[in-house]
Structure formats: C-alpha cells, structure tokens
C-alpha positions as CSV (number, residue, x, y, z in Angstrom):
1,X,162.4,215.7,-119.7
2,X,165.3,214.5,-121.9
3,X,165.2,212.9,-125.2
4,X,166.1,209.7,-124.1
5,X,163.6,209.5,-121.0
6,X,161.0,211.0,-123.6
7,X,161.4,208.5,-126.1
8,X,160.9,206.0,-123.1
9,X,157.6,207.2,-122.5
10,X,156.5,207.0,-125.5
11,X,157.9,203.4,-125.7
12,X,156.3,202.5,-122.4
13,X,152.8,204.2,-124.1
14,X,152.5,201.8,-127.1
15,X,153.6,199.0,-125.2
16,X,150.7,200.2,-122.4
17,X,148.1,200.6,-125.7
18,X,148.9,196.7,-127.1
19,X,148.7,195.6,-123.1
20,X,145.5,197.0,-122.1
21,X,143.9,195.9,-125.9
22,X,141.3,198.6,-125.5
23,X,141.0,199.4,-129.2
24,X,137.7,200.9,-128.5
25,X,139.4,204.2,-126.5
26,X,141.2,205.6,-129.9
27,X,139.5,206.3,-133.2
28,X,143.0,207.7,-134.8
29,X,146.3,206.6,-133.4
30,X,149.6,208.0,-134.8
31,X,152.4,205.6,-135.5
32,X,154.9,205.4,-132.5
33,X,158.0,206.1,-135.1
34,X,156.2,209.4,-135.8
35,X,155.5,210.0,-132.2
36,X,159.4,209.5,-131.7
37,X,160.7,212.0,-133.9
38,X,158.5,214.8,-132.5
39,X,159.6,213.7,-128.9
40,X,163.0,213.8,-130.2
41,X,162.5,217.6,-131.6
42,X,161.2,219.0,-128.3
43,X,163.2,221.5,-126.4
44,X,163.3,219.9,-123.1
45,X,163.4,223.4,-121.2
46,X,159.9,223.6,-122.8
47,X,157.0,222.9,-119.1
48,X,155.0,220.1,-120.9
49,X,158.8,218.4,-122.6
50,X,157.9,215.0,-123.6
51,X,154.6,214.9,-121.7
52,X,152.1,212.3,-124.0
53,X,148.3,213.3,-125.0
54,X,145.4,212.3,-126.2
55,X,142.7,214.5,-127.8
56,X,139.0,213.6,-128.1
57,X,138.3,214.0,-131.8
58,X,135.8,216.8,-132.0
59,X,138.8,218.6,-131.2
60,X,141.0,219.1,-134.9
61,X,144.8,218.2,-134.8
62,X,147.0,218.9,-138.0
63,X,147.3,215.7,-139.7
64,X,145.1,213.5,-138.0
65,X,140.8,213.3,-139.7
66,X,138.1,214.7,-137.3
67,X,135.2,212.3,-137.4
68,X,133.1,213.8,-133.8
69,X,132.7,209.9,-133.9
70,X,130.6,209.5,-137.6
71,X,132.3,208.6,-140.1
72,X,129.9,210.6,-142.6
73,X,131.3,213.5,-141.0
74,X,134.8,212.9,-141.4
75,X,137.2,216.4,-142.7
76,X,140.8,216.6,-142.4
77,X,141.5,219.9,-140.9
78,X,144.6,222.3,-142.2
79,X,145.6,223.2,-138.6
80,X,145.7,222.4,-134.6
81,X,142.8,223.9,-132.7
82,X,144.2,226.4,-130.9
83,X,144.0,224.5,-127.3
84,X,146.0,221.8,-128.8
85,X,148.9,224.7,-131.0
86,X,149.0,225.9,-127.3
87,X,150.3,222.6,-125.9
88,X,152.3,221.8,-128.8
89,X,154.4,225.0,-128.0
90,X,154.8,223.9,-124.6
91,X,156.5,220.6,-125.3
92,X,153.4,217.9,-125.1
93,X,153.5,215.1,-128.1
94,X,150.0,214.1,-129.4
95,X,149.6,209.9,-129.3
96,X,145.9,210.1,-131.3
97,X,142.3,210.7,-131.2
98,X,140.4,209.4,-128.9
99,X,136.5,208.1,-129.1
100,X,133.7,210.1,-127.8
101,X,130.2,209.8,-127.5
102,X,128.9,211.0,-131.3
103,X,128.9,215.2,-131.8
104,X,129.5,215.0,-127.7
105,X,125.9,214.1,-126.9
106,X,126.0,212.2,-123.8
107,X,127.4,211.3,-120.3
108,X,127.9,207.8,-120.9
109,X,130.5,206.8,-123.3
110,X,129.0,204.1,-125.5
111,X,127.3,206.3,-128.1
112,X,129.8,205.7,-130.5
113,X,130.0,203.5,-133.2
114,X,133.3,202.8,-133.1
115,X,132.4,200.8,-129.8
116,X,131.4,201.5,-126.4
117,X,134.6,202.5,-123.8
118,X,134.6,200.2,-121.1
119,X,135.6,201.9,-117.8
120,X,139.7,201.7,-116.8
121,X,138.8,200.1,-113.3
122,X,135.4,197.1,-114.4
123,X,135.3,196.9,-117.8
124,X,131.9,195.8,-117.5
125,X,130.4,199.0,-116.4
126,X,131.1,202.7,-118.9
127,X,133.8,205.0,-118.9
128,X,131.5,207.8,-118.7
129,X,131.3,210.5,-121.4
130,X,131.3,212.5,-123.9
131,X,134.8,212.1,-123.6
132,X,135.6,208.4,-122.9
133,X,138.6,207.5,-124.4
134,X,140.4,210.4,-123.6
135,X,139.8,209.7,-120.2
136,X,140.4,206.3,-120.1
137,X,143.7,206.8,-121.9
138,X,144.5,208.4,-118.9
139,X,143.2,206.1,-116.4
140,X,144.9,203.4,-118.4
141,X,148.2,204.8,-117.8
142,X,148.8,205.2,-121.4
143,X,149.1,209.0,-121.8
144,X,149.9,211.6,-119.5
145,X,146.6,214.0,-119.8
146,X,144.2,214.5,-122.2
147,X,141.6,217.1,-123.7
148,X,138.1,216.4,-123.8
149,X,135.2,218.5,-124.2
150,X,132.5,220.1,-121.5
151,X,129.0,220.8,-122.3
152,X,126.5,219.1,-119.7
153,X,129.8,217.1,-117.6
154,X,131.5,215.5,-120.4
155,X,134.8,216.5,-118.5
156,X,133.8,215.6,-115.1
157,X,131.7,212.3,-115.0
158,X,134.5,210.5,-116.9
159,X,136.9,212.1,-114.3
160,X,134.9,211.1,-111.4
161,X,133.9,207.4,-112.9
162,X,138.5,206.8,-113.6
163,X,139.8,208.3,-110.4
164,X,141.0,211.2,-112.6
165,X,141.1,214.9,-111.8
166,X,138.8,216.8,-114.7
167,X,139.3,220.9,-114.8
168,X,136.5,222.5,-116.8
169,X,137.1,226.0,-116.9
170,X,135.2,229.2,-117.0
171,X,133.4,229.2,-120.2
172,X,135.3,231.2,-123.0
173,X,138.9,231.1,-120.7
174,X,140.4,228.3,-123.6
175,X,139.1,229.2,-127.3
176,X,137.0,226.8,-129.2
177,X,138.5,227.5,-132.1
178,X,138.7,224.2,-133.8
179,X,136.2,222.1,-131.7
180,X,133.4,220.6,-133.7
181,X,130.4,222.3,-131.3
182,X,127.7,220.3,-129.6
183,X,126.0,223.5,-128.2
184,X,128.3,226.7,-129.4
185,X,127.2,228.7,-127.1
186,X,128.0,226.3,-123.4
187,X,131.0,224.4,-124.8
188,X,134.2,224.0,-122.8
189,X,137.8,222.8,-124.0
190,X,138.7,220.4,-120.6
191,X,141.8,218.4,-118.9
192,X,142.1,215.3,-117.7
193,X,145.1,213.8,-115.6
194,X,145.8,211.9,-112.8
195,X,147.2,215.0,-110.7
196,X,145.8,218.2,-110.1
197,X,149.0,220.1,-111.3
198,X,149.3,218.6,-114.2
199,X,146.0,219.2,-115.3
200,X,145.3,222.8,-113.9
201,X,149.3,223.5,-115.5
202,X,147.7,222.4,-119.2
203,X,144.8,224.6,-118.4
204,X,146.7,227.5,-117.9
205,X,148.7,227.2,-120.5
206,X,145.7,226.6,-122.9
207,X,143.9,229.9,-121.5
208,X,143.3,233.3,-123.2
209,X,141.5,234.6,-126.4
210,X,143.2,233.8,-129.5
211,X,141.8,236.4,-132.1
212,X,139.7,234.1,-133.6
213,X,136.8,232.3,-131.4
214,X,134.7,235.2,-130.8
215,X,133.1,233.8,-127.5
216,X,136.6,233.5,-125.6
217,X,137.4,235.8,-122.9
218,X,140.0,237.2,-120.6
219,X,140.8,235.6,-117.4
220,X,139.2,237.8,-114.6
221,X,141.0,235.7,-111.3
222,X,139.0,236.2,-108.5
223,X,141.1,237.4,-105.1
224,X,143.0,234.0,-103.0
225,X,141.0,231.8,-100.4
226,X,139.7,233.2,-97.5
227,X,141.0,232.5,-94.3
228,X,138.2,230.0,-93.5
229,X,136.5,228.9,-97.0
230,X,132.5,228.4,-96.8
231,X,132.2,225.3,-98.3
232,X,128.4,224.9,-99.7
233,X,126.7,221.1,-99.5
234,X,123.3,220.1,-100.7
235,X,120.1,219.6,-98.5
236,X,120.1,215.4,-97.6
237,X,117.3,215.0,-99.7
238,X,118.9,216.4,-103.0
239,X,121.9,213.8,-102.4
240,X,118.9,210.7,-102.3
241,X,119.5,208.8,-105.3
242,X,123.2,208.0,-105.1
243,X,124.5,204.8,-105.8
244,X,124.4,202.5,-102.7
245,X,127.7,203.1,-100.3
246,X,128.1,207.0,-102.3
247,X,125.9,209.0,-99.7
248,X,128.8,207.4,-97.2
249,X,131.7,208.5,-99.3
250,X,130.5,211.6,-99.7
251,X,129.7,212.5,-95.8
252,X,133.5,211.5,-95.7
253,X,134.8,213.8,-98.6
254,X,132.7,216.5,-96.2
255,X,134.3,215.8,-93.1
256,X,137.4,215.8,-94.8
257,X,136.9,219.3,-95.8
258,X,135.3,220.0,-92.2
259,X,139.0,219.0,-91.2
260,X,141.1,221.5,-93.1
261,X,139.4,224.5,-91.1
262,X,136.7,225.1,-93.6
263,X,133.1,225.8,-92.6
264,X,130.1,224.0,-94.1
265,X,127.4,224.9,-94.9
266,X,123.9,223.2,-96.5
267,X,121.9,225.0,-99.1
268,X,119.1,224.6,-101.1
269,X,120.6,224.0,-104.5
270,X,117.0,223.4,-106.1
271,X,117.5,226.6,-108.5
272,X,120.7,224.6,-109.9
273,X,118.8,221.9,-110.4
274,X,115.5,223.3,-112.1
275,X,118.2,224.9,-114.2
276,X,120.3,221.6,-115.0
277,X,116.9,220.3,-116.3
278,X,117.0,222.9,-119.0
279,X,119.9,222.0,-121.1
280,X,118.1,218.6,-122.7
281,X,114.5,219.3,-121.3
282,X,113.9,223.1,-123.1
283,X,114.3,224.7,-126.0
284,X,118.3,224.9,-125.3
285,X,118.8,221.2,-127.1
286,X,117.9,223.3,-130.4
287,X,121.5,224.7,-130.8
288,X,123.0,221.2,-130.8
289,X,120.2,221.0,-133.8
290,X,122.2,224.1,-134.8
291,X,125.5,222.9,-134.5
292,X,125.3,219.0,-136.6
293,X,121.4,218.5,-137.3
294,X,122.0,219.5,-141.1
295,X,124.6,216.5,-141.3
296,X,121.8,213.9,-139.0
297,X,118.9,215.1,-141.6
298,X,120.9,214.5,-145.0
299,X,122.2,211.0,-143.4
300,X,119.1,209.8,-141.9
301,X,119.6,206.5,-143.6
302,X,122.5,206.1,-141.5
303,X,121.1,205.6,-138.2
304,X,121.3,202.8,-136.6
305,X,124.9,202.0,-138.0
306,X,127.6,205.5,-138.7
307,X,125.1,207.6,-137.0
308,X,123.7,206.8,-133.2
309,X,119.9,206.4,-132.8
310,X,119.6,208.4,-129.4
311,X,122.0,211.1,-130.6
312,X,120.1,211.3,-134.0
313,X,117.2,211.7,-131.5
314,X,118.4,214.1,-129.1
315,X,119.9,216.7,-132.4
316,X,116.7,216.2,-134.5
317,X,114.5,217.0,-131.7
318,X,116.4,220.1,-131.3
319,X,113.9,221.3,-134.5
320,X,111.0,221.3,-132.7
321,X,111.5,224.4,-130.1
322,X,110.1,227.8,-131.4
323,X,112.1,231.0,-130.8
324,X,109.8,232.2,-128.3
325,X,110.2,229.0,-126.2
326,X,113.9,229.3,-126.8
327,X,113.1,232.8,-125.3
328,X,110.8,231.6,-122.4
329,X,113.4,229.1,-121.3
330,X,116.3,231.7,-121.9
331,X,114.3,234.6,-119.4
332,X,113.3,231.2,-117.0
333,X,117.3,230.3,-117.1
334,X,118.1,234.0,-116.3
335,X,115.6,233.7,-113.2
336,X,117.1,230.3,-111.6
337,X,120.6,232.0,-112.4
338,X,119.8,234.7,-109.7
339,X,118.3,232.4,-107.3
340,X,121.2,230.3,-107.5
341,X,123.8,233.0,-107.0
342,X,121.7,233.9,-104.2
343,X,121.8,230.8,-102.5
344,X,125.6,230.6,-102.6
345,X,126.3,233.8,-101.5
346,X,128.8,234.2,-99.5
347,X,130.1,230.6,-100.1
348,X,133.9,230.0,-101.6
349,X,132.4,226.8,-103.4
350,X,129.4,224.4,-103.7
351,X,130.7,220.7,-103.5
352,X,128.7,218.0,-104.8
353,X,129.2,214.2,-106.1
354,X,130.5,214.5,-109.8
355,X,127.6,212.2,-110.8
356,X,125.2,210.0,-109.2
357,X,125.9,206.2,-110.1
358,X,128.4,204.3,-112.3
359,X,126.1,201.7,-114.5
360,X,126.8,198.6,-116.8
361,X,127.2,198.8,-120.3
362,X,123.9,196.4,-119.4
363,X,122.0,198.8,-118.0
364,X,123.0,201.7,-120.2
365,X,121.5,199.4,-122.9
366,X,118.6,198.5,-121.4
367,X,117.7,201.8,-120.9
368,X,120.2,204.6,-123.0
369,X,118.0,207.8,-122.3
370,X,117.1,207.2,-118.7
371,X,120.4,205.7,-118.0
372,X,121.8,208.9,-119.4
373,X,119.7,211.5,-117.8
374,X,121.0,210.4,-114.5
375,X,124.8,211.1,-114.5
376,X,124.2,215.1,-114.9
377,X,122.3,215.5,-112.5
378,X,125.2,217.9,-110.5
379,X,126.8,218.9,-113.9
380,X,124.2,220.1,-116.5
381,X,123.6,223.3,-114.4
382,X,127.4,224.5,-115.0
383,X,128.0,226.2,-118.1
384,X,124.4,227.4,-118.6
385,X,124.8,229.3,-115.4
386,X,128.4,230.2,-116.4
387,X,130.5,228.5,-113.4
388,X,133.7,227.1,-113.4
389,X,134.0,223.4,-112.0
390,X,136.9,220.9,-110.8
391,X,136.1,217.0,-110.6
392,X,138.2,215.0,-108.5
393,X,139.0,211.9,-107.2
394,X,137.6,211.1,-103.4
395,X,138.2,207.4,-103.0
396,X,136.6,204.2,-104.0
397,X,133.2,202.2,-103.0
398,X,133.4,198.6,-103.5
399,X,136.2,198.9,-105.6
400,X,135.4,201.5,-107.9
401,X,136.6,205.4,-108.1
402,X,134.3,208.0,-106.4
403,X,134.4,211.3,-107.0
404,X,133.3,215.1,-105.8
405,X,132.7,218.2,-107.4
406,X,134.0,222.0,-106.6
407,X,131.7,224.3,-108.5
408,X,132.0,227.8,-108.1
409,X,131.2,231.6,-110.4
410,X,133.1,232.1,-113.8
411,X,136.8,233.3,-113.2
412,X,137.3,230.9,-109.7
413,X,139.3,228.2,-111.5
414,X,142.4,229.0,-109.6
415,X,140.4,229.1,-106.3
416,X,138.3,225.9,-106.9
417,X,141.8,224.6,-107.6
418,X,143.0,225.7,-104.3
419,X,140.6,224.3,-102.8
420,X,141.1,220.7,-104.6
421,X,144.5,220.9,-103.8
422,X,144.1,221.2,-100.0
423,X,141.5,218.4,-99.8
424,X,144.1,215.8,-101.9
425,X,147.3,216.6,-99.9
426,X,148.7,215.0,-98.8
427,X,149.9,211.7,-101.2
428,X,152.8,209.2,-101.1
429,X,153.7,207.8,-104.1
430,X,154.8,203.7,-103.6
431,X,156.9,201.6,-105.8
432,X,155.3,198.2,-105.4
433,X,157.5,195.2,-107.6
434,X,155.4,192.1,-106.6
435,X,151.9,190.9,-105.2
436,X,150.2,194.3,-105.5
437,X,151.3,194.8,-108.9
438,X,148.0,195.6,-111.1
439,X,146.2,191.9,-111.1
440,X,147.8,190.4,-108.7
441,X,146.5,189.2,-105.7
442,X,147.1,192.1,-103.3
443,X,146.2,194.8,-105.6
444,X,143.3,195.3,-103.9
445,X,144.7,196.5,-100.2
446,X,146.4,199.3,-102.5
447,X,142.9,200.5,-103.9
448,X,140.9,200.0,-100.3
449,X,143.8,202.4,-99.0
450,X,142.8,204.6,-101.9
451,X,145.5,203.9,-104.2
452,X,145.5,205.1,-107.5
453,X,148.0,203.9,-110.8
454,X,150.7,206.6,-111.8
455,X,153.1,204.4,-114.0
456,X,155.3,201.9,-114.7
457,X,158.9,202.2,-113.6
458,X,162.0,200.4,-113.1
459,X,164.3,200.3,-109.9
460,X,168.6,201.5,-110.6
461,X,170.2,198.0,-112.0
462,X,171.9,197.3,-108.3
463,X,169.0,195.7,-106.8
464,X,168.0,191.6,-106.6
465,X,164.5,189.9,-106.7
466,X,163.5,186.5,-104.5
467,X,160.8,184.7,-104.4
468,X,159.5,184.7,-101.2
469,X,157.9,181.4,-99.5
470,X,155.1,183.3,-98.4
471,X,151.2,183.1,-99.0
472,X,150.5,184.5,-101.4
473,X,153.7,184.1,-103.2
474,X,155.7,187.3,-103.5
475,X,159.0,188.3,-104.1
476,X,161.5,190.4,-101.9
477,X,163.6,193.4,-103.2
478,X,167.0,193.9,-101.7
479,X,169.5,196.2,-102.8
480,X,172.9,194.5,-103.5
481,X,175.1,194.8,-100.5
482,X,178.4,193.3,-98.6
483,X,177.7,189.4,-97.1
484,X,177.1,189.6,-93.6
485,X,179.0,187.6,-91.4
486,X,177.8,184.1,-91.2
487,X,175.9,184.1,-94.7
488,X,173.0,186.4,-93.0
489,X,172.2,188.5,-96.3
490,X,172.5,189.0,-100.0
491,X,175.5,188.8,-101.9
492,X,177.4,190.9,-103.7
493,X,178.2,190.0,-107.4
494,X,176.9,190.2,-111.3
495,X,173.4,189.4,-110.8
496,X,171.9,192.1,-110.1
497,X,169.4,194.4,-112.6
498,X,166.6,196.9,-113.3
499,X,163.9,195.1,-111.8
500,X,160.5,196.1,-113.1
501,X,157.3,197.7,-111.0
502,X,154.8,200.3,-111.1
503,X,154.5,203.7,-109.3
504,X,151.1,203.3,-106.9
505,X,150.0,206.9,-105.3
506,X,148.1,207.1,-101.5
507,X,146.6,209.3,-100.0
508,X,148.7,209.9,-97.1
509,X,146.7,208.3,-94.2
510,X,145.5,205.7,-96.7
511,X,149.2,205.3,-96.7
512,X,149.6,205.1,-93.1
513,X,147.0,202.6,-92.5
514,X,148.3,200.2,-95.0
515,X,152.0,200.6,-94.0
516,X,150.5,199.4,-89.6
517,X,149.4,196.1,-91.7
518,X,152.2,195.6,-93.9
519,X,153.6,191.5,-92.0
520,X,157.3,191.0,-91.2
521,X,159.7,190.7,-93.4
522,X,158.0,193.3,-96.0
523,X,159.6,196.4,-95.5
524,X,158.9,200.6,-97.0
525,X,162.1,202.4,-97.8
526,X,163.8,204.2,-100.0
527,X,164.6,203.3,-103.7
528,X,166.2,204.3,-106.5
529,X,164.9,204.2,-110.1
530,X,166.9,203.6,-113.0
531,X,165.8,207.3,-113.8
532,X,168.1,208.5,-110.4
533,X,165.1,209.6,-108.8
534,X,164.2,208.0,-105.1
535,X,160.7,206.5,-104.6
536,X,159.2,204.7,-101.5
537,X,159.5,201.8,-102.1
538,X,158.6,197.7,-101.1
539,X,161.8,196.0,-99.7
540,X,162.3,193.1,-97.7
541,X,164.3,192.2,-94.6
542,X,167.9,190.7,-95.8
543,X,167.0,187.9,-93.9
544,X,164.4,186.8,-95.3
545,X,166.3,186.2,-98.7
546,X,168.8,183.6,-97.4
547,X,168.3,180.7,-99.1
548,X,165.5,181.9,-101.0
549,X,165.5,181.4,-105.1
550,X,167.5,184.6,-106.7
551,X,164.9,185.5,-109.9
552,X,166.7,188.8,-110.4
553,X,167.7,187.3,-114.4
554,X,163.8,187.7,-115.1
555,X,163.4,191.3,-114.5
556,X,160.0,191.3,-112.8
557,X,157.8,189.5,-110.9
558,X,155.5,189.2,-113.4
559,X,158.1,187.9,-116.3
560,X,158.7,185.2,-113.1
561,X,155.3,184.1,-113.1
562,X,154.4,184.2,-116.5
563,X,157.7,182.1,-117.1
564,X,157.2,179.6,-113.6
C-alpha cells in the first residue's frame, strides 16, 4: 500500500469511528495526526503496509496505558507485546485499545465499565466477548484486523456473533509476552478480520517463541488435507439448545461441507463437553485468582463501579479450590482429554456452532452468569484440551451473523485453515452506490444473500449519478460516454466525479441468486475505482438516465438524500 492510499485509510478510519459513534468499542484511541506519521514511515514493500489495528487492552502497546478494563489497574508499559512488535515490523499501524470484558472474564462483552459493546449488526443485543471492541472495530469497518485474546472463546464467539473470521491458534504458537493473563496457563493471543487471509497472514506472522514467554512453542505443522477430509459433527441432541432458526443454519453449513467432497461424520462429543465444564466449574478458575485476584482483594471497595461484580465474583472464587481438587480436576481433565482424542480419531476436524445464541444486552442483564455460561458451550473445551480452532462466518438468521467452528489437535492451524478456506470460496466482492448502501432500504437483499461489509470506496472521477424514478428511489451509475444518436444516453462533458459507495462481499451463489432478481434497468458490470482497481459493480442501462436528474455534483447518493 502507498503512502498516499495509506493515509486514506486512516482518514476513512476516523471518519468511520465519528460515524458509527460507538465510543464504547475503544478505551485508548491514538490521535489520527499520530496515526499519519507512522503510516507515512512505513515501507510499503513491508506484507501488512498501511493495514489499521486495534488491540484489546490486556494486550501492552508502547505508549498507549493498559487498564485490562479497571482503571485501578492501569500501568503504562515500556514496550510492545511481542504479538503486536511482530506486526509493527510487518507494516500494520495501531488505531487504539479496544474495550474488553474486565481481566478477559467472560463471553459477553458488557463486563466492562467503560460500557457494554453493542453488537456491529443490532445494537440492542452484545458484541460477544472478552474481546468486544476489537471485534467490533472490525465489524464496523473501522480497522482492518484486530488482536484479541482466547481463553474459554473470547476470539471466537465475538467472531461468530460480527460475521468476522476469529483464528485462535495452537496454544504457545504466538508468545504471551505482554498480555495481562486471565488464566496463564490456557491463554491465547487471537485475530480477527473480515477475510480468512488476512487473518491467518497476521497469525503467521505473529507465530514462534520469542526468548522470553516460557510457555511458547515451535510450530509442529501437521501434513496437508487428505484427499477426502472426515469432517466430525455432534450427535442431534448435543446441538438442542441453539437459538431458534441456528439448528437450520447449521445442517446447511454441513451440507455445504458434504458438497466439497468431504465425508461426515457424527460423534459423541460428550468428553469435550464434561471437559468445557471444567474451566469455570473446577478448581481451574483458581489461576485467574492467580493471575488478578491480589488487585480484586485490595480493591474490594471498588466493586460495583471500576471493578465488575460478576468478575470480582468469578476471580475471588478462584480462592476457594484446594490443591488436591486442582489436582483431582487436573487427572479428571487428563481422562476426558483421551476420550476426546479417541472419539475424533481419524477425523481432519470437529465442526460445531461457534456459540449457541446471540442475547440482548436485556437478557445479559437480567441474568449475567447464566447468560454467560451459555455462549461456551463449543469453546471452553479448546485450550484446556490444547486444540487449535478457526471461527467463521456461515450466513445470517433473521438478520444476524451465524457462525461455525473448525476445531482440531494443537499444530492443525494451517489445516483447519484449509479447511475454512474451501468452505468460504467462493466470494464476489459488489460495489453498490445507492439503495443497498448500509441503511438504506435494500440493504437487507445484500445480507439475505449473505453479504457482508468490506469498505468504503469511491468509483474513478469519469462516472455520473441519476436519480432514478423508481420505488424505492435509487440512483443509476453510468460511466461517461459519447451521445448516442437521437439523445439515447449520457453525455459527455465536465460533470462527471468520484462518486461514493461501499465494497459489499457474497458468497458466490448468494451472489448469483441476487443478481436472477436484480429488475431492468439495474445492471452488474465492471467498474473502476479511483484506486485503478476494477470492482463489480451496480450500473444502469443508459437509457434509463435520459431525462432523469444528473446528481453527480453531490458525490453520493447519500450526500443527495441527506441534502433533498
């Protein structure tokens, strides 16, 4: 990416952060004239040149406080954690720190006193958690990918819950070194982003031991794909509980598998389930009293206000285990560990929902425990059992993202990945300048055909806008061209522009399906971005313009309407 393109983006992101008004998704932003003299210093030959990104802050950048989301805990650290050095050397621009459930304990996202994140798609219902913002920053469009952290799904159920992808490696593969821990021994640096290359790209680049975290480990690839992957399911009965229209989604996510070639299999995934039970249930919860309980029990007047009453719960009950039920539950874990290994064997991958149901901030209120407890249900069992994961998108229900889950042993990343990568191919990205822009009217047919937000863009400065007199209004984008004979078409001359309009990407038959309904005169073709780069894009038939109003001087159709 160039300077100048670079220093768009981050433009474009501070615009996107003053848009969205979610102040709740950063806890530190930097200020964009900062942010523009680091973009400017970047070698652009660098592989992540100019990309933007968010860190969740129990994760230390140089400069910037750490607060794990308490104030009272607040240090200013003397150096990057080495995950974020790593992308820093590659080229990527940090925009700020990003909210999180407190000391990453929990699955929801609103555990934070610095305000619960409301989810990118209904901002009625969570983001998801630990690692809300950074998610949402992504879902938002405002950065390119971000890190959060994985202990019991933190990197996956906010994936699943914004139509992200979420890569949570192999345990030790990215060092924690500078990562506040919530349980030392299971914690997991993680991406999000809205493609799988990008994210499993900042994964790799993030991965190998770095002399100084004594738990991190080196990458032990397993062989490629088989020829015909065994694709593990659950029994019917351990997918009962899913959100209503999920069970659906998910059959469809199967056959979609079913359809590459792969075999599939069910299984009895109880033994990953016993074990998911352990990580808040058992003895295991005392090392997240290990990791902050000293700071809860010196600051116990602060619950209720700096310090969160069900985390303060959750970390001070961590006291209570003995060693010998630590013990107990360790030699039980190493027990449901075999049986689980056994029960996959001779599967490529166990695929699951990410999570189980996307509540309210209402009913996360009502009830923050309970409400809790039921998003990990498929990713508690990960890092205790030491598997490698991959979240991503599979569609929408009613509107909202729905995600699956690719789980396999430690040192499968690049397989699960594989995997992913087969079941979200193919993808059309579509320019759309008018009634399917993001709130308008006709947004919706791009998220029923699976649609999801890539970015904002702007078409070469040779095209024309017209406002259409069609229900519901839209406008018509014509490049400038020669006047037919008879008056039949657009004309050539000074008005023409950059028009504005947002990149859209489908899945490909999602594509397909909404192209056989698109009504006469809209057109798909080819067009060209102020950038140079092509894009399918909406057009209209040239006859369809004559006579119509030129709005071109505007710039957009939604500077049009805002103006008309």
């Amino acid at each position: 990416m160039s300077a100048s393109t670079a220093a768009v983006r981050v433009d474009d992101a501070f615009d996107r952060i003053a848009t969205v008004d979610r102040p709740e998704v950063w806890i530190t932003l930097r200020d964009r004239a900062d942010v523009l003299a680091e973009v400017s210093r970047v070698d652009p030959a660098l592989p992540l040149a100019g990309l933007l990104f968010a860190v969740k802050d129990n994760i230390d950048v140089a400069g910037l406080p750490t607060t794990a989301a308490a104030r009272s805990y607040t240090y200013e650290p003397a150096s990057d954690a080495t995950a974020v050095a790593r992308l820093r050397a590659a080229g990527a621009v940090v925009v700020g720190k990003t909210n999180l459930d407190q000391f990453a304990t929990g699955l929801v996202g609103t555990r934070s006193p610095f305000g619960a994140v409301r989810n990118a798609w209904d901002p009625i219902r969570i983001s998801g958690g630990s690692s809300s913002g950074s998610a949402t920053a992504v879902a938002l469009g405002i950065v390119d990918f971000a890190l959060g952290t994985d202990t019991a799904g933190s990197g996956r159920v906010p994936a699943a819950l914004g139509n992200l992808v979420g890569v949570k490696p192999t345990k030790g593969l990215v060092p924690n070194t500078g990562v506040v821990p919530a349980c030392r021994s299971q914690d997991c640096v993680t991406v999000f982003a809205r493609s799988l290359g990008l994210a499993r790209t900042a994964a790799e680049l993030m991965t190998g031991p770095d002399g100084i975290d004594p738990l991190a480990r080196e990458d032990r690839a397993h062989a490629a794909l088989p020829t015909v992957p065994r694709i593990a399911v659950p029994l019917p009965s351990q997918l009962e509980g899913l959100a209503d229209g999920w069970s659906a989604a998910f059959a469809a996510a199967v056959d979609r598998f079913r359809a590459l070639g792969h075999e599939v299999v069910e299984v009895d995934i109880a033994p990953l389930l016993d074990a998911a039970a352990l990580l808040y249930d058992g003895a295991f919860v005392a090392e997240r009293h290990a990791a902050v309980g000293a700071h809860i029990e010196a600051h116990r007047d602060l619950v209720g206000e700096d310090l969160d009453p069900s985390v303060a719960t959750i970390v001070l009950g961590g006291a209570r285990p003995t060693a010998s039920e630590l013990f107990a539950d360790m030699a039980r874990l190493d027990a449901l560990g075999a049986a689980g290994r056994a029960v996959l064997d001779g599967t490529t991958a166990l695929l699951t929902p990410t999570t189980t149901w996307h509540p309210t901030l209402a009913e996360v209120a009502a009830d923050p425990i309970g409400a809790n407890s039921r998003m990990g249900r498929y990713t508690n069992f990960a890092n205790l059992l030491d598997m490698a994961s991959l979240a991503v998108p599979a569609g929408f229900v009613d509107g909202l993202p729905f995600g699956v889950m690719l789980t396999g042993p430690a040192f499968t990343d690049r397989r699960l990945a594989a995997l992913a990568s087969a079941f979200l191919a193919p993808t059309v990205d579509l320019l759309v300048v008018g009634a399917h822009l993001r709130d308008q009217p006709l947004n919706g047919q791009l998220v029923a055909a699976g649609g999801s937000f890539v970015r904002e863009a702007r078409t070469a400065s040779d095209y024309r806008l017209y406002a259409l007199d069609t229900v519901p209004p839209k406008p018509g984008l014509v490049r400038a061209g020669p006047v037919a004979s008879g008056g039949g078409g657009p004309a050539t001359g000074p008005a023409t522009g950059s028009i504005a309009g947002e990149v859209w990407r489908l899945p490909a038959a999602g594509f397909a399906t909404f192209v056989a309904a698109l009504p006469a005169p809209m057109a798909i073709g080819t067009v060209t971005l102020e950038d140079g780069s092509d894009v399918t894009g909406f057009l209209v038939e040239p006859r369809a313009v004559v006579g119509a109003e030129d709005i071109t001087h505007h710039g957009g159709w939604r500077a049009y309407r805002e103006q008309g």
